[in-house]
Backbone as a chain_set.jsonl record, in Angstrom:
{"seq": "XXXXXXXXXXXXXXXXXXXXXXXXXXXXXXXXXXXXXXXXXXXXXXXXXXXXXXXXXXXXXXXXXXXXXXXXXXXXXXXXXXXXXXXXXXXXXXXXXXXXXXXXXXXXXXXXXXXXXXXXXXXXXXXXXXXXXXXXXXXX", "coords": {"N": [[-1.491, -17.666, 6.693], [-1.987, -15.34, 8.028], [0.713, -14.157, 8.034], [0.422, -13.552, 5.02], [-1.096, -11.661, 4.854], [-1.03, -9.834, 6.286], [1.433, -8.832, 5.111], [0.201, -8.122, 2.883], [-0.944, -5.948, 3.798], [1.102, -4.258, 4.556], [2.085, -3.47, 2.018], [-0.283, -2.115, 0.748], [0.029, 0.243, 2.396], [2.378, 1.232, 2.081], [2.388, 1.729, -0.824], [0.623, 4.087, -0.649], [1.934, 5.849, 0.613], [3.886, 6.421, -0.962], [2.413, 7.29, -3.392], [1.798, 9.56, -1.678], [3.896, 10.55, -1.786], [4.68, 11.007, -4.326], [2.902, 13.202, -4.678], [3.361, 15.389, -3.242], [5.903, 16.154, -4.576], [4.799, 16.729, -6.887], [3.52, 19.415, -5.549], [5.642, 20.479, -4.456], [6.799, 21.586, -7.057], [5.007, 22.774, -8.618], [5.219, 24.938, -7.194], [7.416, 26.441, -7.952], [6.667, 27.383, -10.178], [5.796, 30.156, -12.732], [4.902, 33.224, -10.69], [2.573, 35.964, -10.27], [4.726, 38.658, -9.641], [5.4, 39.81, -6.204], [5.744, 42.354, -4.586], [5.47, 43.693, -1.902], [6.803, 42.263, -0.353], [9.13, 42.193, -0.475], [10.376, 45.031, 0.427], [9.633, 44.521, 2.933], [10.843, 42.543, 4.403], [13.43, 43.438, 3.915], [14.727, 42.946, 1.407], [15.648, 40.421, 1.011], [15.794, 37.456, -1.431], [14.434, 34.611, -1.762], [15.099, 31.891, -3.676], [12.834, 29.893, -5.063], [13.327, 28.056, -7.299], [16.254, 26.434, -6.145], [15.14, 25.562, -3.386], [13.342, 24.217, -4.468], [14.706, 21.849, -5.779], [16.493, 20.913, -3.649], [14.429, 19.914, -1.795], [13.232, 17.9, -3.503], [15.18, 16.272, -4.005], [15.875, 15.027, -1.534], [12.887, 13.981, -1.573], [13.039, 12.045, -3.687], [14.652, 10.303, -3.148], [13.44, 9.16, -1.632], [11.547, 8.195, -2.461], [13.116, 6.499, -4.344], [13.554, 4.647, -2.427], [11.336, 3.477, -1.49], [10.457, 2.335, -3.581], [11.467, 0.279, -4.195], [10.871, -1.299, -1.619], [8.723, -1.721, -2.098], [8.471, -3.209, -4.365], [9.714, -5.438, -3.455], [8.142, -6.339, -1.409], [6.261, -6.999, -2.906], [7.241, -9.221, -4.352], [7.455, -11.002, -2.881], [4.535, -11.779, -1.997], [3.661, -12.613, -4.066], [4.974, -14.802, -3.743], [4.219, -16.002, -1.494], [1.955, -16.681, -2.195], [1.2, -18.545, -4.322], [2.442, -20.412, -2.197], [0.399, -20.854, -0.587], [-1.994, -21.404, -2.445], [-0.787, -23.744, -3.337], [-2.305, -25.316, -1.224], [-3.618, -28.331, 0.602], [-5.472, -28.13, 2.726], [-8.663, -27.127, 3.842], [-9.469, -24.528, 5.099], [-7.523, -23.166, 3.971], [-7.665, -22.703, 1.342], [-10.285, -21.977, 1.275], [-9.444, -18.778, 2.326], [-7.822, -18.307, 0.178], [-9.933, -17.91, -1.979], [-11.572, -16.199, -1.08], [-9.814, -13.738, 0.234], [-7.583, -13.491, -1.5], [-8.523, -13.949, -4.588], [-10.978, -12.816, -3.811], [-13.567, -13.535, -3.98], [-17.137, -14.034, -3.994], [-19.18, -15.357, -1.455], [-21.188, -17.005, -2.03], [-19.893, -18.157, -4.749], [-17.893, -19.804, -3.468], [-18.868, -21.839, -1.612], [-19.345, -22.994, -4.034], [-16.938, -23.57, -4.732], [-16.178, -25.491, -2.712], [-17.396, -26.969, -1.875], [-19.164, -26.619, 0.23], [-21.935, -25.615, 2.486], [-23.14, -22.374, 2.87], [-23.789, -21.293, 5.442], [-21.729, -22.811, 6.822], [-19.059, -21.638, 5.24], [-19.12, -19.561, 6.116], [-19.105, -19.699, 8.924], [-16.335, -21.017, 8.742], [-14.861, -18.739, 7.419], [-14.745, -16.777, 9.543], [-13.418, -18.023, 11.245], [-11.156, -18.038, 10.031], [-10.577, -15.272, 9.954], [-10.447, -14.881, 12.725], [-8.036, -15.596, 13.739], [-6.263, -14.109, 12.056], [-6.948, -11.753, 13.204], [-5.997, -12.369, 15.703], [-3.151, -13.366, 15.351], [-2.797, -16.313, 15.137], [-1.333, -19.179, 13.498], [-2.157, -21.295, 10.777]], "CA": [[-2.537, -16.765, 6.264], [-1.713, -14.032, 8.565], [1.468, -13.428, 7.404], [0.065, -13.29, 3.951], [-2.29, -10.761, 5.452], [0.161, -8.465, 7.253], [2.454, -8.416, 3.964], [-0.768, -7.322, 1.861], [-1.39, -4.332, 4.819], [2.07, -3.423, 4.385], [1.918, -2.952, 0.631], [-1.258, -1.181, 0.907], [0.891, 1.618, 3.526], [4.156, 1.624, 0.862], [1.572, 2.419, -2.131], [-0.134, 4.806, -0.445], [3.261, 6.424, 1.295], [4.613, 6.573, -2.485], [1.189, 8.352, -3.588], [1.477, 10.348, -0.767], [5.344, 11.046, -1.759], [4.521, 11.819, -5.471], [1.808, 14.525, -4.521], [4.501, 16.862, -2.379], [6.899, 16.456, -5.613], [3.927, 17.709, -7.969], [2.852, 20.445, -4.96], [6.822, 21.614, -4.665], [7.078, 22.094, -8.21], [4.05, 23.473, -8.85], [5.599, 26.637, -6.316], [8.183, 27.426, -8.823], [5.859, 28.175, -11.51], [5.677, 31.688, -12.23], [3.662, 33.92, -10.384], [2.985, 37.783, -10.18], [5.41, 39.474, -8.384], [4.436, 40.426, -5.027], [6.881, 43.291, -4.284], [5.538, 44.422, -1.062], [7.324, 41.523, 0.638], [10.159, 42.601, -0.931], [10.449, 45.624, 1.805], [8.814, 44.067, 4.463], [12.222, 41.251, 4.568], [14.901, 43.863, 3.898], [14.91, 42.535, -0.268], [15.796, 38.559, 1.214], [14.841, 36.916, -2.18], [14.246, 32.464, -1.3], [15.076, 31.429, -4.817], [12.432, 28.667, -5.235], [13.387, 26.499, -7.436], [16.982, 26.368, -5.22], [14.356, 25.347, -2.19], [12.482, 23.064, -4.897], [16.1, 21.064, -5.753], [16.479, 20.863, -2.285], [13.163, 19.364, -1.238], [13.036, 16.871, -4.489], [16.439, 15.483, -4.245], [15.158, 14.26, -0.666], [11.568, 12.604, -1.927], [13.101, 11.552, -4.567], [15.475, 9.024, -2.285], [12.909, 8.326, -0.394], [10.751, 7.31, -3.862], [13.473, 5.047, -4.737], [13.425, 3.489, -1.648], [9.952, 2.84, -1.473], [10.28, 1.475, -4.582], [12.453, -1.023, -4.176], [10.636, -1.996, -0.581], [6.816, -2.45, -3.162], [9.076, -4.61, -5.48], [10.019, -6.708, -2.721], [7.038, -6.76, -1.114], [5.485, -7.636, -4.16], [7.47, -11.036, -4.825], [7.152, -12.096, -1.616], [3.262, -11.634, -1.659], [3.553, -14.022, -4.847], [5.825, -16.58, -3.207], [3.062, -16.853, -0.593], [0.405, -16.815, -2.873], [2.037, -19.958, -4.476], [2.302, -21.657, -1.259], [-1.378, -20.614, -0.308], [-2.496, -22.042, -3.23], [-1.042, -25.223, -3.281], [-1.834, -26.428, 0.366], [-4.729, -29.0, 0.329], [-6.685, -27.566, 4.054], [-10.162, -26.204, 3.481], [-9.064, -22.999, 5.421], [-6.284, -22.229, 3.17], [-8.573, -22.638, 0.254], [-11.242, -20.417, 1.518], [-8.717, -17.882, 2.77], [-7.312, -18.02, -1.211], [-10.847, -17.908, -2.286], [-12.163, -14.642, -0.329], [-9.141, -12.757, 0.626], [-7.004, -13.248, -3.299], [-9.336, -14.024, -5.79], [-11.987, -11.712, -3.774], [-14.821, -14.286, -4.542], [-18.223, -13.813, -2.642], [-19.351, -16.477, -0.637], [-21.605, -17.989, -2.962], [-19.177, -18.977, -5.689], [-16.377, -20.155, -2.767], [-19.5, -22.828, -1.53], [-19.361, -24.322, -5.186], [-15.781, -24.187, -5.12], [-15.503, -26.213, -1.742], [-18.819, -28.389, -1.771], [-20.096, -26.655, 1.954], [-23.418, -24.735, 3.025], [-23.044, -20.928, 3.378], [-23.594, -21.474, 6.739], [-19.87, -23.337, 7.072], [-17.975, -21.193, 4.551], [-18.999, -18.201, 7.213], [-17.986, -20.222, 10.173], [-14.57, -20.854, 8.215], [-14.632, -17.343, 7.507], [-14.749, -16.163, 11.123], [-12.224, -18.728, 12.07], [-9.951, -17.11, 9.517], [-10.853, -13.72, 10.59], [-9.914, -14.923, 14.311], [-6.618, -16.471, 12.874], [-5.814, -13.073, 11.043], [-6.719, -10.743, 13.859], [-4.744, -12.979, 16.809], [-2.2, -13.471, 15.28], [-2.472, -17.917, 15.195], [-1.564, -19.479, 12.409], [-2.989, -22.689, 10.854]], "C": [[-2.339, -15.385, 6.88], [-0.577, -13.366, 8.05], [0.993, -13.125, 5.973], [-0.639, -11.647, 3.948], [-1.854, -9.743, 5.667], [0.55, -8.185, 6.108], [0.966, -7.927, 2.78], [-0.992, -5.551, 2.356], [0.122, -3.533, 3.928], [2.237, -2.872, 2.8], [1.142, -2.439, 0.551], [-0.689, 0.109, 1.516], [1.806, 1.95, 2.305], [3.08, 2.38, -0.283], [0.879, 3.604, -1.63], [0.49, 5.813, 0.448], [4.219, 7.072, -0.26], [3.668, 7.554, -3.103], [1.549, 9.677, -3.097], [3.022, 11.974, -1.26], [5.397, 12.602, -3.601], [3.524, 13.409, -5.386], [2.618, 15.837, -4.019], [4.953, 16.817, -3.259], [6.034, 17.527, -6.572], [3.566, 18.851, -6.525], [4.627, 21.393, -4.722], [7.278, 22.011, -5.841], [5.861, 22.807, -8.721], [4.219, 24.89, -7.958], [6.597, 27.017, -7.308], [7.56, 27.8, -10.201], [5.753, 29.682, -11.208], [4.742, 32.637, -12.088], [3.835, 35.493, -10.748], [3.898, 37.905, -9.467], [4.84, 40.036, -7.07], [5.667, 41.578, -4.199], [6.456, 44.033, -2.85], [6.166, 43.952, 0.138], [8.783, 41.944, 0.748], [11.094, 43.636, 0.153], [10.416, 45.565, 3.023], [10.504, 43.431, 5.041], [13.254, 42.189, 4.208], [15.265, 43.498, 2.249], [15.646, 41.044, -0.196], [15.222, 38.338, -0.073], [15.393, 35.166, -1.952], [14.051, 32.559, -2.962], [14.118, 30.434, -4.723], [12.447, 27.708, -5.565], [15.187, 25.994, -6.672], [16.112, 25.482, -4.259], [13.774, 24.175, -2.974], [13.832, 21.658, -5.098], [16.295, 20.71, -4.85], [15.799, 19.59, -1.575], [12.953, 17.892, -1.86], [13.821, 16.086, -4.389], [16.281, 14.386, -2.901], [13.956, 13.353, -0.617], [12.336, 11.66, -2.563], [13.829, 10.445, -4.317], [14.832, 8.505, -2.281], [11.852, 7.474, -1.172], [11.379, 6.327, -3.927], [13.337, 3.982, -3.551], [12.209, 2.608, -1.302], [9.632, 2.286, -2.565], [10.702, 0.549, -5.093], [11.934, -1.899, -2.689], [9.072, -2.651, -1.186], [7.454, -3.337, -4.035], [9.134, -5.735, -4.998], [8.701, -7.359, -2.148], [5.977, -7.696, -1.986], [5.947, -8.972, -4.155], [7.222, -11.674, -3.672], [5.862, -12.17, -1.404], [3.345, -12.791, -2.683], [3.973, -15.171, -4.645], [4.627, -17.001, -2.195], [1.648, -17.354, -0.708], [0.28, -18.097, -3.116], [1.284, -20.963, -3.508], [0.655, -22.0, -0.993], [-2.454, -21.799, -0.764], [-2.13, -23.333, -3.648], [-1.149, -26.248, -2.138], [-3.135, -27.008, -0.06], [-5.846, -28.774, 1.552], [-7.867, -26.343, 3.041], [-10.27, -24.943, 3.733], [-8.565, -22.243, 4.048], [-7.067, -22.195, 1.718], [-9.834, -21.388, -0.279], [-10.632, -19.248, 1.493], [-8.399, -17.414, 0.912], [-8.835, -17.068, -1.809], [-11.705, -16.341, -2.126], [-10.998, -13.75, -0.063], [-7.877, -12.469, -0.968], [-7.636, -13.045, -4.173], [-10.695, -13.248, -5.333], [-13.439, -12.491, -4.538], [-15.99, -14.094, -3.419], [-18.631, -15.279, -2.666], [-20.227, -17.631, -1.227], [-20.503, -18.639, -4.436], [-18.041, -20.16, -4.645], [-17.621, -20.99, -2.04], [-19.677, -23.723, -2.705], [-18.066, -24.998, -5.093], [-15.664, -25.609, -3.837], [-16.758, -26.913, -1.404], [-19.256, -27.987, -0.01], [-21.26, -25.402, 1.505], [-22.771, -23.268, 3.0], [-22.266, -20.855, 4.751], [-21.932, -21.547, 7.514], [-19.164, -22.66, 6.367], [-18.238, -20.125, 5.673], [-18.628, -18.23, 8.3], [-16.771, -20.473, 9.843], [-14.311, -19.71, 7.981], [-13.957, -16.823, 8.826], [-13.348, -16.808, 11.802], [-11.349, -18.234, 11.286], [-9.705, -15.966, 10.122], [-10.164, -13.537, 11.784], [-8.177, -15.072, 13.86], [-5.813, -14.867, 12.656], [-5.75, -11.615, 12.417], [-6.024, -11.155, 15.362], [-3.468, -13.345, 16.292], [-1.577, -15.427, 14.963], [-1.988, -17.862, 13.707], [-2.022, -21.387, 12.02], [-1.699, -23.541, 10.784]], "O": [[-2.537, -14.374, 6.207], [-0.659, -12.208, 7.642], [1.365, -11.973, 5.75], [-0.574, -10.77, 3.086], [-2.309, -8.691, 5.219], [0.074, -7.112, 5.738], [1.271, -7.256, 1.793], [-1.124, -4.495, 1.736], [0.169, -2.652, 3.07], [2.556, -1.695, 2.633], [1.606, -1.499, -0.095], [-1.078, 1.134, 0.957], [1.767, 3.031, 1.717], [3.118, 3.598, -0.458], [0.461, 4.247, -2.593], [-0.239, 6.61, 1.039], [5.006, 8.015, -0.348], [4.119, 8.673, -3.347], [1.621, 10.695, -3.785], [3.15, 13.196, -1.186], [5.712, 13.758, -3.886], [3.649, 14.43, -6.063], [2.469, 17.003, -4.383], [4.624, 17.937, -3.65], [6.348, 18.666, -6.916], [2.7, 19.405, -7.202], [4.763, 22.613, -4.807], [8.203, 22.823, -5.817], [6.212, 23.684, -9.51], [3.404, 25.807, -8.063], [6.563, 28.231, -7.511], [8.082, 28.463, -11.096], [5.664, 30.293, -10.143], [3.917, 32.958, -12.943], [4.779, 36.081, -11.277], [3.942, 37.167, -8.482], [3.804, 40.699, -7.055], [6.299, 41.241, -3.198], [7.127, 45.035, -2.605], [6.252, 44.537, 1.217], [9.458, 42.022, 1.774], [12.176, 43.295, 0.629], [10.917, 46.222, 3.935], [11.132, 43.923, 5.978], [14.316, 41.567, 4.174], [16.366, 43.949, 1.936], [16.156, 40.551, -1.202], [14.127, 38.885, -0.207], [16.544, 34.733, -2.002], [13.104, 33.143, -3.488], [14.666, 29.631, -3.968], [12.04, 26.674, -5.037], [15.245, 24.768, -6.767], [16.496, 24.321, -4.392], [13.645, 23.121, -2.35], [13.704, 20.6, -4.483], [16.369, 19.497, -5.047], [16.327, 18.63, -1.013], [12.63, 16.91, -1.191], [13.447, 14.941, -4.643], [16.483, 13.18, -3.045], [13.857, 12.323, 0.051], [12.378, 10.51, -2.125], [13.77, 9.533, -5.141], [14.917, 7.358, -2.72], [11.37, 6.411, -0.782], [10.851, 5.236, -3.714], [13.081, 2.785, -3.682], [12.144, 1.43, -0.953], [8.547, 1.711, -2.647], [10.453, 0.025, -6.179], [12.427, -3.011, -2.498], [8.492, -3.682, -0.843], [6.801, -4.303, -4.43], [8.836, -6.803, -5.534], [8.292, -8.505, -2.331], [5.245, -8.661, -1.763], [5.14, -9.882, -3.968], [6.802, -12.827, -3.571], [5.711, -12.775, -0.342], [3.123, -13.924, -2.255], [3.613, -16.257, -5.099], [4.181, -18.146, -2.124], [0.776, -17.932, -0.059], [-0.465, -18.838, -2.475], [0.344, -21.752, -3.61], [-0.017, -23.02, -1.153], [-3.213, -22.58, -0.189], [-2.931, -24.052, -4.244], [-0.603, -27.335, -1.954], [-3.799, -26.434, -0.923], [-6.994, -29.187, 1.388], [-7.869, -25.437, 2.207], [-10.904, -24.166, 3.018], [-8.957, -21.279, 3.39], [-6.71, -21.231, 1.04], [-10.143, -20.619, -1.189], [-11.103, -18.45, 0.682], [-8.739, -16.313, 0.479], [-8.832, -15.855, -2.016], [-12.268, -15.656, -2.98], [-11.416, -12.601, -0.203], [-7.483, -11.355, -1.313], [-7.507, -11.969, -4.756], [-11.523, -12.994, -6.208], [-14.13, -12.02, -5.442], [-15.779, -14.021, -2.208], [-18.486, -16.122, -3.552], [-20.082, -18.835, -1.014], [-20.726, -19.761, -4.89], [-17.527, -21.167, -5.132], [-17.148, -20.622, -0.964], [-20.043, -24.894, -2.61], [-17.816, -26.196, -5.223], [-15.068, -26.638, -4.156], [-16.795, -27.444, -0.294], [-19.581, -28.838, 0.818], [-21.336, -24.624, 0.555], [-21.555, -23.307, 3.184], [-21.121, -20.604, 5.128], [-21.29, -20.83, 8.281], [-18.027, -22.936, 6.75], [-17.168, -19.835, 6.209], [-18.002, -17.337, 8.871], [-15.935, -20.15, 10.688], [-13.195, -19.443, 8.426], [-12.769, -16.536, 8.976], [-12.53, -16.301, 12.57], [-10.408, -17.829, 11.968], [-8.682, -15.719, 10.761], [-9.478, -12.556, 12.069], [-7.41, -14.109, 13.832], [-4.734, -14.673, 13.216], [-4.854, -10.78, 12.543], [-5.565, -10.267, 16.081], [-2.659, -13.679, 17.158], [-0.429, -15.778, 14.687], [-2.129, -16.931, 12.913], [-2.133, -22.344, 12.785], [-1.769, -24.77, 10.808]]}, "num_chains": 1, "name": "protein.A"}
């Protein structure tokens, strides 16, 4: 369950590292659009002109690695979140049931007492003992 847990975090970071990646691509191409001229810089620098999109080629050819690679580490991530889903789901413990129940299928606590024939009460003490499980590091 924990590892299940960890490998969900980490796909949550990659998707949101990839987001993060695409936004600088659209914010360095969005600088070579064309603006006014601003010619007083022009003097200021001696007539230096920073080609932009040069600087944008540059900049892109580097995300754009670093896209594929992150997109080949969410692919992986991905099957291996389903191989453990799998297992998850076919163990026969009441934990691993609940754990499916609330942390995959995102069921609230009243449907995941029909599924498993207990009180509230006990699906929230199995809760907690997951919870402990998940934030020490045990596993069942």
């Amino acid at each position: 369950m924990k590892n299940y847990y960890d490998q969900q975090q980490e796909l949550q970071i990659a998707l949101y590292r990839l987001e993060s990646l695409k936004d600088q691509k659209e914010m360095y191409f969005n600088k070579t659009q064309p603006t006014t001229p601003d010619y007083s810089k022009e003097f200021v620098n001696g007539g230096v002109h920073h080609d932009a999109l040069t600087e944008y080629v540059i900049k892109i050819e580097k995300i754009d690695k670093e896209i594929e690679k992150l997109e080949d580490e969410i692919e992986s991530l991905e099957s291996y979140l389903k191989k453990m889903e799998k297992c998850l789901r076919s163990m026969k413990g009441v934990l691993e049931k609940i754990f499916v129940a609330k942390y995959i299928d995102n069921k609230p606590v009243s449907e995941i007492t029909h599924l498993c024939h207990y009180s509230p009460t006990d699906v929230y003490r199995k809760l907690q003992i997951i919870k402990k499980m998940i934030e020490g590091g045990t596993e069942c």
